[in-house]
VOBA-1610 file (N, C-alpha, C; in pm, whole numbers, padded with zeros to 5 digits, always signed):
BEGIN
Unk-04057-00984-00784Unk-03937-00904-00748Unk-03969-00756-00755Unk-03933-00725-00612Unk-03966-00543-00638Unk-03842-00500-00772Unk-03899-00387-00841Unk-03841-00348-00926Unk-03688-00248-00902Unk-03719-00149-00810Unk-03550-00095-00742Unk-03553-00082-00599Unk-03418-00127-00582Unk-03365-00085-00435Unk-03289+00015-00406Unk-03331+00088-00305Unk-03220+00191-00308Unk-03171+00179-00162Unk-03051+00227-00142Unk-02987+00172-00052Unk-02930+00298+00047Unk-02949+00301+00135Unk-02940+00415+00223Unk-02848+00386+00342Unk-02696+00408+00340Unk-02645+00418+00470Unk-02651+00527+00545Unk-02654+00536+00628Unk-02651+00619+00754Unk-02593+00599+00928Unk-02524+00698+00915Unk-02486+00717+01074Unk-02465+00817+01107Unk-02600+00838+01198Unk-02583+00961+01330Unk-02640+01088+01190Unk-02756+01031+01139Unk-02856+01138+01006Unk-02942+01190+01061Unk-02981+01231+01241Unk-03120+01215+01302Unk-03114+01379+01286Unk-03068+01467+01228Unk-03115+01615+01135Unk-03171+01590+01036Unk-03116+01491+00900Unk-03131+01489+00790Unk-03233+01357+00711Unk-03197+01284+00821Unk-03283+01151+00771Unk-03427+01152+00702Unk-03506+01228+00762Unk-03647+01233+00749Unk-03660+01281+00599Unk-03585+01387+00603Unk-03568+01422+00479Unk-03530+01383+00349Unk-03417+01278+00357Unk-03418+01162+00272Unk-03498+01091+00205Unk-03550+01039+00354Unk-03641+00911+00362Unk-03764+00968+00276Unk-03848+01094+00293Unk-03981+01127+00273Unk-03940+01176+00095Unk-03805+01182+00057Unk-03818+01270-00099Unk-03773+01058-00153Unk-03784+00970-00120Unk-03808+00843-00165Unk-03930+00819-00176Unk-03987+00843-00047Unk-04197+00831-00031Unk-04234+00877-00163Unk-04195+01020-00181Unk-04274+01115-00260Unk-04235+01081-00383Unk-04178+00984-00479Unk-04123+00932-00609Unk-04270+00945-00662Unk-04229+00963-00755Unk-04344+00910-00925Unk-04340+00781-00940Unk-04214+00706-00899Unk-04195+00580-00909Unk-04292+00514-00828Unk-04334+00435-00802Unk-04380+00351-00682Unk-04338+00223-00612Unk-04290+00154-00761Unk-04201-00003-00729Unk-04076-00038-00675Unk-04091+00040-00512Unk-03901+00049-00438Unk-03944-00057-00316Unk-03803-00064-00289Unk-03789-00069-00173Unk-03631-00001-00105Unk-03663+00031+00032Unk-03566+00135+00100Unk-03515+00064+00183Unk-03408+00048+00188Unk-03303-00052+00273Unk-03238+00060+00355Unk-03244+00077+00422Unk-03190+00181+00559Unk-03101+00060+00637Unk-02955+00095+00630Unk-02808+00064+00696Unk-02810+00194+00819Unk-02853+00139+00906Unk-02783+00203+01049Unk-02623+00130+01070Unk-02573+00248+01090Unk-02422+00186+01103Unk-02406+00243+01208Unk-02470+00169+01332Unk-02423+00208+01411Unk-02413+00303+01514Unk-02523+00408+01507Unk-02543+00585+01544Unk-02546+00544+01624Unk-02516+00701+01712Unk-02542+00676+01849Unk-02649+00768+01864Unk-02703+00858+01770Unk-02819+00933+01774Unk-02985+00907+01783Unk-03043+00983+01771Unk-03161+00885+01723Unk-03207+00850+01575Unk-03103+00854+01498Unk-03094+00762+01357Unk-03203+00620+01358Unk-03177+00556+01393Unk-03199+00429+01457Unk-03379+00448+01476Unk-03422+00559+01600Unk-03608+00567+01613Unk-03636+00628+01517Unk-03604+00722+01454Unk-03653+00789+01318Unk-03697+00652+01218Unk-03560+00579+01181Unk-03578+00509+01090Unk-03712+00380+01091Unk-03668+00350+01270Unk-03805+00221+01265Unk-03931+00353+01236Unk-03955+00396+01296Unk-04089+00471+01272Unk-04155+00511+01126Unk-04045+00537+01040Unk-04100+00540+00905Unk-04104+00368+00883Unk-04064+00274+00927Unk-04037+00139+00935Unk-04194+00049+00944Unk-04256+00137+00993Unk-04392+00103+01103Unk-04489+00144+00963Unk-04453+00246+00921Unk-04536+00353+00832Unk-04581+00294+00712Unk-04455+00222+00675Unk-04446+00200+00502Unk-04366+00060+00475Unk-04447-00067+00435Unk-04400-00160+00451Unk-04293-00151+00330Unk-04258-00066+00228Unk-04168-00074+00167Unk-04017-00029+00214Unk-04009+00005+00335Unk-03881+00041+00388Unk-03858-00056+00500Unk-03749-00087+00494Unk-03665-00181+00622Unk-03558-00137+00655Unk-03506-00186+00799Unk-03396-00151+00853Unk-03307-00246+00900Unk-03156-00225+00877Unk-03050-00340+00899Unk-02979-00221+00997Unk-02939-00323+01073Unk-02891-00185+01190Unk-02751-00285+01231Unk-02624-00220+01198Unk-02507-00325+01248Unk-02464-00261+01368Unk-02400-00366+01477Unk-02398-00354+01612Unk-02262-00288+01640Unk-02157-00271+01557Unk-02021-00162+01503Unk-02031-00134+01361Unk-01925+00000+01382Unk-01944+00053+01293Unk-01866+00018+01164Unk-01909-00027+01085Unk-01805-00046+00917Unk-01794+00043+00821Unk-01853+00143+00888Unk-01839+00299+00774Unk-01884+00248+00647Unk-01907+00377+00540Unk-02033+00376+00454Unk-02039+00285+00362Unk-01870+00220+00335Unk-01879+00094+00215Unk-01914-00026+00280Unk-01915-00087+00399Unk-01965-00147+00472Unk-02051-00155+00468Unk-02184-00070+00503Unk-02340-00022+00533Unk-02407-00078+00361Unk-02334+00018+00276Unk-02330+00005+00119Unk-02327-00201+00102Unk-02222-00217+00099Unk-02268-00372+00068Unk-02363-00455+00173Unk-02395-00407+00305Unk-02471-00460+00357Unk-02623-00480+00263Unk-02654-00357+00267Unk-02784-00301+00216Unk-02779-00403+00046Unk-02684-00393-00013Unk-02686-00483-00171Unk-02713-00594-00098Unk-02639-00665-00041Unk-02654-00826+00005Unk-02815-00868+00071Unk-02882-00744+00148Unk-02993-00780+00167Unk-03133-00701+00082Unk-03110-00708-00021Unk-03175-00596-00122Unk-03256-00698-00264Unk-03341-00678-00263Unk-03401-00782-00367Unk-03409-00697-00470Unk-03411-00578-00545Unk-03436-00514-00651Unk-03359-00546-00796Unk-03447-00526-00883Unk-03365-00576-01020Unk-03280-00460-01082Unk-03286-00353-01005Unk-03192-00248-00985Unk-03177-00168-00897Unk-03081-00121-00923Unk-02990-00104-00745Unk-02941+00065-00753Unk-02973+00134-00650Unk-03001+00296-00677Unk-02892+00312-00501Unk-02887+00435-00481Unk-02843+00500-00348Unk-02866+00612-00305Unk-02882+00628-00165Unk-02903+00764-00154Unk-02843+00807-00024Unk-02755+00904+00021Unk-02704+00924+00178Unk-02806+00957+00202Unk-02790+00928+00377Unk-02920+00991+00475Unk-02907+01158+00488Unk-02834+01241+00381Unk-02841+01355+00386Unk-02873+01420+00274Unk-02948+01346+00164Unk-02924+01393+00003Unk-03103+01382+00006Unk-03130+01439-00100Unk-03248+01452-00159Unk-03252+01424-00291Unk-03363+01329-00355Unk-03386+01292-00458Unk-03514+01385-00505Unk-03481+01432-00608Unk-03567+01485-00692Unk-03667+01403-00747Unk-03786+01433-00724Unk-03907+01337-00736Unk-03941+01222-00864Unk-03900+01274-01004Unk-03898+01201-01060Unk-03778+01098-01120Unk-03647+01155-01024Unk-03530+01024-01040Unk-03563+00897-01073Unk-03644+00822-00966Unk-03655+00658-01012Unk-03751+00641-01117Unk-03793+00738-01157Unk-03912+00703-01308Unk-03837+00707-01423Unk-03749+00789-01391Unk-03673+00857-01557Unk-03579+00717-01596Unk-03501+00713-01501Unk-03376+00621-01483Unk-03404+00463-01501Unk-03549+00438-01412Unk-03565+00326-01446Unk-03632+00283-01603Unk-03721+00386-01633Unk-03787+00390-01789Unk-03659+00362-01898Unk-03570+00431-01848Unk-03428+00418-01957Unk-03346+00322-01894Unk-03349+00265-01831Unk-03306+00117-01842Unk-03356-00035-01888Unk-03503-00014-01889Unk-03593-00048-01924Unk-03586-00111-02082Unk-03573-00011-02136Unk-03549+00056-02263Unk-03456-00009-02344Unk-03340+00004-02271Unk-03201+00014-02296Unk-03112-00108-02263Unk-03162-00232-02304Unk-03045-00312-02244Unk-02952-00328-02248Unk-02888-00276-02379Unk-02750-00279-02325Unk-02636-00138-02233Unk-02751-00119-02194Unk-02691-00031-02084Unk-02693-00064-01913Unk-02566-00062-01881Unk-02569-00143-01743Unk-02603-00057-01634Unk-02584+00114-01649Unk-02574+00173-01556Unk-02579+00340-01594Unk-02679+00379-01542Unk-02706+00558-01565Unk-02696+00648-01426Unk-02689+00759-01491Unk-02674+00875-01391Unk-02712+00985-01440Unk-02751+01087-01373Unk-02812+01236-01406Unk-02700+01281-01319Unk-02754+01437-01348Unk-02675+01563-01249Unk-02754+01581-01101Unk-02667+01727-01061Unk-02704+01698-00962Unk-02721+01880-00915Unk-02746+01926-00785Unk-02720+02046-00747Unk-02668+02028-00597Unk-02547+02114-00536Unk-02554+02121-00431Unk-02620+02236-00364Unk-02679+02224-00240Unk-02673+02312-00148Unk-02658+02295-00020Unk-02710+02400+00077Unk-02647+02412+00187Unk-02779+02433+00243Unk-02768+02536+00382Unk-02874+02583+00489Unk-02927+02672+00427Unk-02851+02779+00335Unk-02889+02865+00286Unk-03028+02846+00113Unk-02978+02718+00094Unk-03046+02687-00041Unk-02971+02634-00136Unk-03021+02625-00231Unk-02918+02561-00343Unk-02826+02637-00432Unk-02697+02589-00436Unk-02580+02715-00442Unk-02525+02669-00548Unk-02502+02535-00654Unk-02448+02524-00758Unk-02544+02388-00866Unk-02500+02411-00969Unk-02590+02284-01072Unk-02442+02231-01142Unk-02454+02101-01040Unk-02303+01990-01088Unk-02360+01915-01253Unk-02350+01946-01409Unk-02327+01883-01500Unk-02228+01770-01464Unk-02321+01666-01473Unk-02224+01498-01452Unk-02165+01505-01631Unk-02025+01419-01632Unk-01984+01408-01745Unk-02063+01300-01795Unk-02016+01334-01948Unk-02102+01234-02072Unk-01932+01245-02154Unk-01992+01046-02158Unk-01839+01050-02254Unk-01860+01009-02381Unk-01768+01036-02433Unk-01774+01099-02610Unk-01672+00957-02663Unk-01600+00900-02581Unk-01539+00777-02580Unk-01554+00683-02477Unk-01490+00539-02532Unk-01503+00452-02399Unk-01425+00522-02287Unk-01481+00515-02148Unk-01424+00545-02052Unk-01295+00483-02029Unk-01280+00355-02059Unk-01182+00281-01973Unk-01046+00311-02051Unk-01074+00368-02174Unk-00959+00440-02274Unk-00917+00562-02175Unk-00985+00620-02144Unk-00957+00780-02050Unk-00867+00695-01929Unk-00913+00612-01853Unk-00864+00548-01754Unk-00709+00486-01772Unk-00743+00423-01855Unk-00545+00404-01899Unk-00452+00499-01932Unk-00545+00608-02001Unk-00452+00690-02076Unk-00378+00804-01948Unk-00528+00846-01845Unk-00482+00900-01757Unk-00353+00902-01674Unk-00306+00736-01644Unk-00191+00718-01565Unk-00088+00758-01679Unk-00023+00810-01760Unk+00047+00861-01841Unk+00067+01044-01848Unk-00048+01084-01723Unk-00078+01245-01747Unk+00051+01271-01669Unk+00074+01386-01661Unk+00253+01443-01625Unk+00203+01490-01469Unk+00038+01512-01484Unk+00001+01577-01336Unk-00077+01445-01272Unk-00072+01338-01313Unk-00127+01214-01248Unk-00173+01187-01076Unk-00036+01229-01050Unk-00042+01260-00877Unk-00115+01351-00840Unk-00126+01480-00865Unk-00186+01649-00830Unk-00356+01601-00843Unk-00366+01542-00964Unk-00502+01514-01001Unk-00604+01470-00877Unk-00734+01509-00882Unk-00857+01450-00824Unk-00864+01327-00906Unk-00973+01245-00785Unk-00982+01128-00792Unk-01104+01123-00938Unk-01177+01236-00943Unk-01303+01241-01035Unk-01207+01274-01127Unk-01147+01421-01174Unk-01042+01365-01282Unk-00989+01311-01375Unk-00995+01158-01350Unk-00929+01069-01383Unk-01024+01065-01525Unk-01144+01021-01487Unk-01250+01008-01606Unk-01231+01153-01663Unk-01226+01241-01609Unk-01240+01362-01687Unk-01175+01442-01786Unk-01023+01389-01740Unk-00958+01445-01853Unk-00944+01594-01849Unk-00854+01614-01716Unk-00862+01757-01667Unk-00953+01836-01670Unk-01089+01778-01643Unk-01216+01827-01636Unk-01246+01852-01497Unk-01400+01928-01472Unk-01415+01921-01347Unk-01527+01873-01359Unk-01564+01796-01433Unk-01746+01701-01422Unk-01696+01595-01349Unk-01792+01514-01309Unk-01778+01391-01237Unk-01887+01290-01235Unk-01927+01158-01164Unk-02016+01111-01195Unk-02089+01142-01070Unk-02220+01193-01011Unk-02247+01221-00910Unk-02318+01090-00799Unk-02290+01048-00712Unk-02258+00901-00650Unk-02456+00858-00623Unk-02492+00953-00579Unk-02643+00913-00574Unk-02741+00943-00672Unk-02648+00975-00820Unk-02770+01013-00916Unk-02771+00858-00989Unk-02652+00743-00937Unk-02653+00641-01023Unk-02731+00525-00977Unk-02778+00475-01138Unk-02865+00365-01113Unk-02859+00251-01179Unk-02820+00126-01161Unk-02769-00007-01200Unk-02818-00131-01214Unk-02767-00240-01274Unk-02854-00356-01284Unk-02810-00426-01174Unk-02880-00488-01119Unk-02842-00618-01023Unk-02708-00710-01079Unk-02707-00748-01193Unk-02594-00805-01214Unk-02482-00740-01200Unk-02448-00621-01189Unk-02297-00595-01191Unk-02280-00622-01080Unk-02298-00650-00970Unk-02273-00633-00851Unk-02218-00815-00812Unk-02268-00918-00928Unk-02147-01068-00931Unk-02065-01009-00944Unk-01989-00914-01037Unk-01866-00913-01027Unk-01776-00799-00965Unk-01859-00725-00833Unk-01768-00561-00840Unk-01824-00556-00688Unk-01800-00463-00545Unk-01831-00481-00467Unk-01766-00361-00407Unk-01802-00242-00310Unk-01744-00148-00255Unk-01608-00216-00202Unk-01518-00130-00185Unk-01424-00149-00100Unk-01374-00098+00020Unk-01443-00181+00132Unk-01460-00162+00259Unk-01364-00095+00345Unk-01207-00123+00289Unk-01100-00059+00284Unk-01062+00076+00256Unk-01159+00185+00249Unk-01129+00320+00169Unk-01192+00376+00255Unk-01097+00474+00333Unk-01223+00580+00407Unk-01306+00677+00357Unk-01306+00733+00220Unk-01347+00786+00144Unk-01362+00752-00034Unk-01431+00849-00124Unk-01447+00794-00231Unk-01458+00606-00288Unk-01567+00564-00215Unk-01575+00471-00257Unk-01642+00470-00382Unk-01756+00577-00376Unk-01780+00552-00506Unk-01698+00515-00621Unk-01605+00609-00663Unk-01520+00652-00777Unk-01459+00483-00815Unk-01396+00463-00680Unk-01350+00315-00653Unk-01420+00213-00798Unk-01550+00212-00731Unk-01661+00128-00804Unk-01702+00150-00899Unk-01672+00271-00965Unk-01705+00316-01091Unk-01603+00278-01195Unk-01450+00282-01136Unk-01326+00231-01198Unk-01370+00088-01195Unk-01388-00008-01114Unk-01426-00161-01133Unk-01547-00173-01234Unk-01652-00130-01257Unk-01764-00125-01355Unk-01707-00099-01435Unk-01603+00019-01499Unk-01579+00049-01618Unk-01483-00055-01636Unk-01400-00090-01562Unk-01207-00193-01604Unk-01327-00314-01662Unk-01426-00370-01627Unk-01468-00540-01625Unk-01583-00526-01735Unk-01595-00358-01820Unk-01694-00343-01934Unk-01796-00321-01944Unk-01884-00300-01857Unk-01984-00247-01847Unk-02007-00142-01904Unk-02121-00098-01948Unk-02153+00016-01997Unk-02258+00118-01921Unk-02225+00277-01979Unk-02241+00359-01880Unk-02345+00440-01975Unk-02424+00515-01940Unk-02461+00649-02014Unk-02496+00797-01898Unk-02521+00857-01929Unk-02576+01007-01892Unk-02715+00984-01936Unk-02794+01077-01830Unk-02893+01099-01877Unk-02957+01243-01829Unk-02997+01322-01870Unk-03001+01468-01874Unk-03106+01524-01802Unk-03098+01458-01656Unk-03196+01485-01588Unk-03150+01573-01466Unk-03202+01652-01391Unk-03181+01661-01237Unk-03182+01563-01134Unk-03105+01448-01119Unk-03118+01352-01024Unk-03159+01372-00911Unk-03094+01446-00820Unk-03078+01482-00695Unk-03005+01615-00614Unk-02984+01629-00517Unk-02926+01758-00428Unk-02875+01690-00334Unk-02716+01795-00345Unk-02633+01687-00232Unk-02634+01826-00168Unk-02629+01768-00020Unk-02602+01834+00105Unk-02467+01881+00115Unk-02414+02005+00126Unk-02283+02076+00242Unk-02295+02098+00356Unk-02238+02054+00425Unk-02272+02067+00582Unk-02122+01957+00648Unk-02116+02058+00769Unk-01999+02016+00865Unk-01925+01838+00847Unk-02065+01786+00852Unk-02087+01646+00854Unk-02017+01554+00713Unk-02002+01675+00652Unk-01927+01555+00458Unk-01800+01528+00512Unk-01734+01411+00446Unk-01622+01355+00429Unk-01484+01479+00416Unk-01389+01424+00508Unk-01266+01534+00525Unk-01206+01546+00376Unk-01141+01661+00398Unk-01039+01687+00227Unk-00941+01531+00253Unk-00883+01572+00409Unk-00779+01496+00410Unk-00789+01275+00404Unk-00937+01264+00413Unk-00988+01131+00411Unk-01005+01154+00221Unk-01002+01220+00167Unk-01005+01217+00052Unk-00936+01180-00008Unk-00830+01259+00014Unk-00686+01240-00030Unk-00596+01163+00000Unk-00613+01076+00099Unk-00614+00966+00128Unk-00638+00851+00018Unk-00778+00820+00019Unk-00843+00757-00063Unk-00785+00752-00237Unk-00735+00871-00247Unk-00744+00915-00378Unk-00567+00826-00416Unk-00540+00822-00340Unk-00376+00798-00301Unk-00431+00617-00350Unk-00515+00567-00276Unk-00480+00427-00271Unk-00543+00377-00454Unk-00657+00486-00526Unk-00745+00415-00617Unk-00615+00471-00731Unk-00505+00599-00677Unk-00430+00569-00827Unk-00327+00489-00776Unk-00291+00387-00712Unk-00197+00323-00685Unk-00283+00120-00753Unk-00397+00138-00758Unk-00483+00047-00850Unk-00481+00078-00928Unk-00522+00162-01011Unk-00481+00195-01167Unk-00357+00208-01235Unk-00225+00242-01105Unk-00149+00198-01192Unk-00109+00051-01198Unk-00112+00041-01122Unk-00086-00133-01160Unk-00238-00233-01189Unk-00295-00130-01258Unk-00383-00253-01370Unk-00495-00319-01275Unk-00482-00291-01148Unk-00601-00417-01052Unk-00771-00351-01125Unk-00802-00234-01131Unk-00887-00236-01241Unk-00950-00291-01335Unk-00847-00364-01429Unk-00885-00425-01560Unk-00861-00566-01550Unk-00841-00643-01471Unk-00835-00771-01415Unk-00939-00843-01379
//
């Protein structure tokens, strides 16, 4: 069994892809494999991807014939993914070279830990413009999670938030890295045009799993035209506190 999978959706990445794809090549790690989800592009997403395809027998491509948007692509890529842990990365993000060494060494390590994450930095065209500190919790999460639906600003709140405790840390979606088993019991929800992560992070925490931080530079997320709308956000954000309040979480 290859040791991690990381799972890469994409549609219409044929700026950014290469770039992805080659900061996976370049790991310290060596024991991956790269599951590339074409969802669909109409770009040249699709020849980029076979061509590194040709290159490196550790990358493959699942290419669906419509589009199911990124939680779609996301459980595609798990369902056809053999790794004994399960990583992600958009076709627009960059992994910092030693991510899958650190993460996997401390899982390794650590069994009773189901699931880690580092920080992150964003930037742009211009370079890198901020250093996102992911939260570290000082209590069980799923205590923050109940207690949250009781806040007076519950509604106003971001969807990250919730864990935070009128914070502005968050968990950053491609610095996390997981065991194969959580995924019997938890599964994107194909239904959300946005924040799926967060989604899945509330199901990992409601069913017990355990989480840690780990104090690394994971990765660099991209700004650019191309990210998810405010208003697909807020959206989203609408349907995951309308699950928390009524408990589908912890069920």
């Amino acid at each position: 069994m290859v040791k991690v999978s990381i799972i890469m959706p994409v549609y219409n990445e044929e700026k950014h892809i290469s770039e992805a794809i080659n900061s996976v090549i370049n790991q310290t790690f060596v024991d991956w494999e790269l599951v590339i989800v074409n969802d669909a592009s109409t770009d040249n997403t699709k020849k980029i991807s076979q061509n590194y395809c040709k290159k490196n027998k550790r990358i493959k491509l699942i290419n669906h014939n419509e589009n199911k948007y990124r939680a779609g692509a996301l459980n595609t890529g798990i369902k056809n993914s053999k790794g004994k842990y399960i990583t992600f990365l958009d076709g627009d993000d960059i992994y910092m070279s030693n991510m899958l060494e650190e993460e996997t060494k401390f899982l390794e390590k650590n069994m009773k830990i189901d699931l880690v994450y580092g920080n992150m930095k964003r930037f742009n065209e211009e370079g890198d413009f901020e250093f996102v500190d992911a939260i570290e919790f000082k209590e069980n999460p799923k205590k923050i999670m109940l207690r949250s639906v009781k806040r007076k600003d519950f509604e106003k709140i971001k969807t990250y938030e919730i864990l935070s405790e009128r914070g502005k840390k968050l968990i950053p979606g491609c610095s996390v890295m997981m065991r194969r088993e959580i995924f019997k019991s938890v599964h994107f929800d194909e239904d959300l045009v946005a924040s799926q992560d967060y989604d899945l992070w509330f199901k990992i925490i409601g069913k017990g799993f355990k989480l840690k931080k780990l104090n690394i530079l994971a990765y660099r997320y991209r700004i650019h035209k191309g990210n998810v709308s405010k208003g697909k956000k807020l959206i989203a954000s609408k349907v995951i506190k309308e699950k928390l309040k009524k408990g589908i979480y912890f069920k």
